[in-house]
SETOR-359381 format. One record per residue: residue in one letter; x, y, z of N, C-alpha, C, CB in turn. Coordinates in pm, whole numbers, padded with zeros to 5 digits, always signed. Glycine has a CB too. Example, Ala and Ser with C-alpha at 12.3 -4.5 7.8 and 13.67 -1.06 7.14 Angstrom:
a+01319-00569+00780+01230-00450+00780+01320-00330+00780+01131-00447+00905 s+01285-00225+00708+01367-00106+00714+01290+00003+00787+01408-00060+00572 
//
This chain:
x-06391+01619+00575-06384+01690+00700-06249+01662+00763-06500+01650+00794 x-06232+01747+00806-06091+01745+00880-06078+01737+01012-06019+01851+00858 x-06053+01677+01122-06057+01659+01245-05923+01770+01364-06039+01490+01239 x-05928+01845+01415-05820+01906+01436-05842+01874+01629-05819+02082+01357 x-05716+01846+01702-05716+01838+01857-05742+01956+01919-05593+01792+01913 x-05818+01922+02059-05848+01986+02154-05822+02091+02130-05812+01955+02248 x-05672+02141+02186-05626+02210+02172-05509+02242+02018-05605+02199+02284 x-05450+02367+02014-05371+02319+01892-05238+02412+01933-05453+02355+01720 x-05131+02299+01842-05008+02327+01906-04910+02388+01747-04942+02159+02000 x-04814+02401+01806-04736+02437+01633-04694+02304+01570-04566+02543+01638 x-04668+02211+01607-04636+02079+01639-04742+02062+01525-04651+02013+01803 x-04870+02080+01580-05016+02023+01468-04997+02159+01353-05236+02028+01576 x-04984+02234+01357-04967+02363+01250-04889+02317+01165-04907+02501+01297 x-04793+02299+01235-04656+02237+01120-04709+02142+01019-04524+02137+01203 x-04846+02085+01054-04869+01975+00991-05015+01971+00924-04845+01871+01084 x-05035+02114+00971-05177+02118+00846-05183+02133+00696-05262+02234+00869 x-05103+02087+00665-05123+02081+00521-05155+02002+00433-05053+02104+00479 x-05222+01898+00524-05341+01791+00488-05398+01883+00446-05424+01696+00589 x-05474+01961+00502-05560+02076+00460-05570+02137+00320-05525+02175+00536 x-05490+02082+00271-05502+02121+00128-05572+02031+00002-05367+02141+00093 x-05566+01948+00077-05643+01810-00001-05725+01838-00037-05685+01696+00054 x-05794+01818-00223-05958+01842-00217-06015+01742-00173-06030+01870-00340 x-06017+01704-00120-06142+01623-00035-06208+01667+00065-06108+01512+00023 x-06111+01774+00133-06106+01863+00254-06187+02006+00205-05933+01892+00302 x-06300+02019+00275-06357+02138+00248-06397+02262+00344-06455+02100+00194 x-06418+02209+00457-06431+02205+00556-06356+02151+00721-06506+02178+00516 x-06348+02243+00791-06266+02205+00909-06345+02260+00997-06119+02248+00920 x-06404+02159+01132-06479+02216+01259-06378+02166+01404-06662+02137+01264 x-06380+02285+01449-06361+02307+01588-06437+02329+01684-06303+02381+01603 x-06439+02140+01783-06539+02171+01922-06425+02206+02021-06647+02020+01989 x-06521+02332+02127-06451+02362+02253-06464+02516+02256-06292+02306+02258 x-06405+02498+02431-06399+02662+02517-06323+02704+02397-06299+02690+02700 x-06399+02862+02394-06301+02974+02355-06243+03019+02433-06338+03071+02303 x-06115+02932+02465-06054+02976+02613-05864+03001+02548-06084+02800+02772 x-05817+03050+02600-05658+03115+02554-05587+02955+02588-05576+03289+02683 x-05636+02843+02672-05552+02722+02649-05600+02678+02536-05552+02616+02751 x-05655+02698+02423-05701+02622+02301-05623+02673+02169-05864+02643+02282 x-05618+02780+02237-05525+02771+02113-05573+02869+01942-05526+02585+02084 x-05716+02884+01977-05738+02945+01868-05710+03048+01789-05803+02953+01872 x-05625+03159+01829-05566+03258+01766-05428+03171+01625-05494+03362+01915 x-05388+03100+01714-05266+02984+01584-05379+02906+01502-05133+02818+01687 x-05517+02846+01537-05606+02800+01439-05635+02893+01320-05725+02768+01505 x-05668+02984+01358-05706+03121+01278-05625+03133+01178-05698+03252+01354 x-05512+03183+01199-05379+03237+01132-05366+03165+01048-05256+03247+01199 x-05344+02968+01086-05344+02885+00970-05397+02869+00903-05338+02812+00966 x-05574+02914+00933-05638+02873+00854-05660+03004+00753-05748+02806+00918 x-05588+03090+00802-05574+03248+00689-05441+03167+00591-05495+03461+00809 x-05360+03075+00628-05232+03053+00501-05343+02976+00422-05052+02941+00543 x-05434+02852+00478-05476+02750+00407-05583+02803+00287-05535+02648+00508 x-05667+02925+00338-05719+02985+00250-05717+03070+00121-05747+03013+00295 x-05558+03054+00147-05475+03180+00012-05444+03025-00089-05249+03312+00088 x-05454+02884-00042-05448+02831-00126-05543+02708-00174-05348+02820-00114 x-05630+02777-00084-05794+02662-00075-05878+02778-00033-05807+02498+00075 x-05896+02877-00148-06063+02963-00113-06168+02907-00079-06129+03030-00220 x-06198+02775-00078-06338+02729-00091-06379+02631+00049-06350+02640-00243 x-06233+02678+00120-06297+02609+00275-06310+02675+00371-06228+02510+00341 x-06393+02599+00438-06439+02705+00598-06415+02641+00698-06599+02749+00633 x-06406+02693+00778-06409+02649+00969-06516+02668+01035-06315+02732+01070 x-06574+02607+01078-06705+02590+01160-06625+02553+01338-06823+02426+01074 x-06676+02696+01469-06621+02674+01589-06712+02664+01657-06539+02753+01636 x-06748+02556+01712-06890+02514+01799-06791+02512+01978-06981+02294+01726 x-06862+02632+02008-06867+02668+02113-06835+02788+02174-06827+02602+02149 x-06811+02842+02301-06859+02973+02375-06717+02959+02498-07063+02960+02454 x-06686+03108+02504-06558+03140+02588-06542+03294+02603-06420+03080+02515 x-06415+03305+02676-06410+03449+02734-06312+03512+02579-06310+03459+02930 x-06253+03483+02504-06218+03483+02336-06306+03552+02250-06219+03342+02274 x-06460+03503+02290-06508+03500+02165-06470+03690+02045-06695+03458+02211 x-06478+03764+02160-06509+03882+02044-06341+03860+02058-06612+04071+02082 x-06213+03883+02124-06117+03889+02064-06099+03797+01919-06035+03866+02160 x-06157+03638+01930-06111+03557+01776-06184+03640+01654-06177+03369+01766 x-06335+03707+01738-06399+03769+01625-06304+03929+01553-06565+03807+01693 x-06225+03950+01622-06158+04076+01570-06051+04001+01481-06090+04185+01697 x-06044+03876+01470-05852+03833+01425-05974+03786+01259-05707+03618+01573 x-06120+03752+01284-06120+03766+01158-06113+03827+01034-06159+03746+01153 x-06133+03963+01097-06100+04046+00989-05988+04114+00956-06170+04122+00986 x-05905+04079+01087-05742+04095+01075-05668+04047+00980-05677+04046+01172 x-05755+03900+00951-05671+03790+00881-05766+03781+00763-05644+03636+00971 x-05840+03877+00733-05957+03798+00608-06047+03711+00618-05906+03729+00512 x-06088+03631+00708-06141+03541+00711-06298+03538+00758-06062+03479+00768 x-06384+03631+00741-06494+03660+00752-06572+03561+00688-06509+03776+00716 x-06559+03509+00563-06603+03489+00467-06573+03296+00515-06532+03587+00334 x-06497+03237+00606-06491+03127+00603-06473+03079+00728-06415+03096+00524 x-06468+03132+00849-06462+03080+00949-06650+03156+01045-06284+03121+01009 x-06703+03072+01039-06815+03060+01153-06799+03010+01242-06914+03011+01136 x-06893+03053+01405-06913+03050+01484-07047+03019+01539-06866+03121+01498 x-07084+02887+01582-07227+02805+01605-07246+02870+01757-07216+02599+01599 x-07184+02892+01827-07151+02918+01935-07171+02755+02016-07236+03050+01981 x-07228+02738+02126-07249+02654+02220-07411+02551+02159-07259+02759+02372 x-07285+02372+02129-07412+02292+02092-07405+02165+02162-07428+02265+01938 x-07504+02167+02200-07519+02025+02297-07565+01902+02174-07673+02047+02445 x-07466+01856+02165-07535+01684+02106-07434+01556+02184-07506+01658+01878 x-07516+01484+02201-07472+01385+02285-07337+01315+02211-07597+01281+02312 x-07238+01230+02254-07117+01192+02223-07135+01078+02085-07048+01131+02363 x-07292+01000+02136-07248+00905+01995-07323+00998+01880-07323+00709+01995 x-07422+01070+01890-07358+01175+01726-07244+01233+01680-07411+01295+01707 x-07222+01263+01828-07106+01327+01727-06940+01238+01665-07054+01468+01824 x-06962+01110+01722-06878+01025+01649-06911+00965+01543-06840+00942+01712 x-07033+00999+01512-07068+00974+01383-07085+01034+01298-07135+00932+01370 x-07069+01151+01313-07023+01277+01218-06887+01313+01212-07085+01401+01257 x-06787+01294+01287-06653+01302+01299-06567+01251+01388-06630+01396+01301 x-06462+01263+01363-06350+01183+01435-06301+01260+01565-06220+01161+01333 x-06264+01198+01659-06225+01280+01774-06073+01266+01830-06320+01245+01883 x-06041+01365+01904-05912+01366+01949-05910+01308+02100-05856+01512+01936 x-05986+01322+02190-06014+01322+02344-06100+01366+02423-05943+01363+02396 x-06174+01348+02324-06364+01423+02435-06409+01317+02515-06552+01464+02317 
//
């Protein structure tokens, strides 16, 4: 699993290419679908990472004023097939540090 910040910057783009690792199969994003997050540059990267890792997905747990615009960039970018949307999940903080690593929640 891959851990990606709050928000995402080009700074962190520049540098996803951890993402290529097989160990890495999967990448989840918690948070607002809000235009400070950043998710339209998540997307895009994760349309390069997929032309050279078919077999991973993005999982985006949570709900914003975005949602149908990110839902149009998936099929802009191909990515139907690997990026889901849980929408809005409540689990308390120590699960979810025990399922993954965090940036600043």
């Amino acid at each position: 699993m891959f851990c990606c910040p709050q928000s995402i910057s080009t700074k962190f783009i520049d540098n996803y290419k951890e993402c290529y690792s097989e160990k890495i199969s999967k990448i989840i994003a918690v948070g607002r679908l809000h235009e400070q997050k950043n998710y339209p540059l998540l997307l895009k990267a994760m349309a390069d990472i997929t032309k050279i890792k078919p077999d991973i997905t993005l999982d985006i747990l949570g709900e914003g004023n975005q949602k149908k615009y990110l839902e149009s960039l998936l099929y802009e970018y191909g990515l139907v097939n690997h990026v889901f949307y849980a929408g809005e999940v409540r689990i308390s903080r120590n699960s979810y540090k025990q399922q993954m690593c965090f940036d600043d929640i």
